[in-house]
C-alpha angles and dihedrals in degrees: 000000000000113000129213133193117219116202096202135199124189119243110230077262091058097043091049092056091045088133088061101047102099086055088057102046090057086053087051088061092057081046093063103045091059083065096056089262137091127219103249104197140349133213137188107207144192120221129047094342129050101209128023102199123183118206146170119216117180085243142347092274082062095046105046087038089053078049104052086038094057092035085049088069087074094239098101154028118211133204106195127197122182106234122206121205130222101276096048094047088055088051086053095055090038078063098041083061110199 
């Protein structure tokens, strides 16, 4: 299943409800699974974003649609980057040739 990686900032609502974020992350987990995926790992960070969340979707249209949805509660925006592992980056320079 493909992974992404979300690079993710609290809203002033969500600020606001810090007390209540490791609740919601574990809701975000049920979240994803409703979209075929599951919600890897999740970090609280310090620096420029306030979670780093890793996550694995069946294709791009799950993934952006577990996104909006969470985005859509009003807590987070998310940055998300598709992330490729070891084995299928091989598979993509085995493609580029030489």
């Amino acid at each position: 299943m493909p992974t992404y990686v979300s690079l993710i900032n609290w809203t002033e609502k969500g600020a606001a409800g810090f007390k209540d974020t490791v609740d919601r992350a574990e809701a975000g987990k049920q979240l994803a699974g409703k979209f075929g995926g599951s919600l890897k790992d999740i970090y609280w960070t310090l620096g420029p974003y306030d979670i780093v969340a890793v996550s694995e979707a069946p294709d791009d249209e799950s993934a952006t649609a577990f996104a909006l949805t969470l985005a859509s509660q009003g807590n987070v925006r998310t940055t998300t980057m598709r992330a490729f592992g070891a084995d299928e980056m091989r598979g993509i320079i085995a493609k580029a040739g030489n």
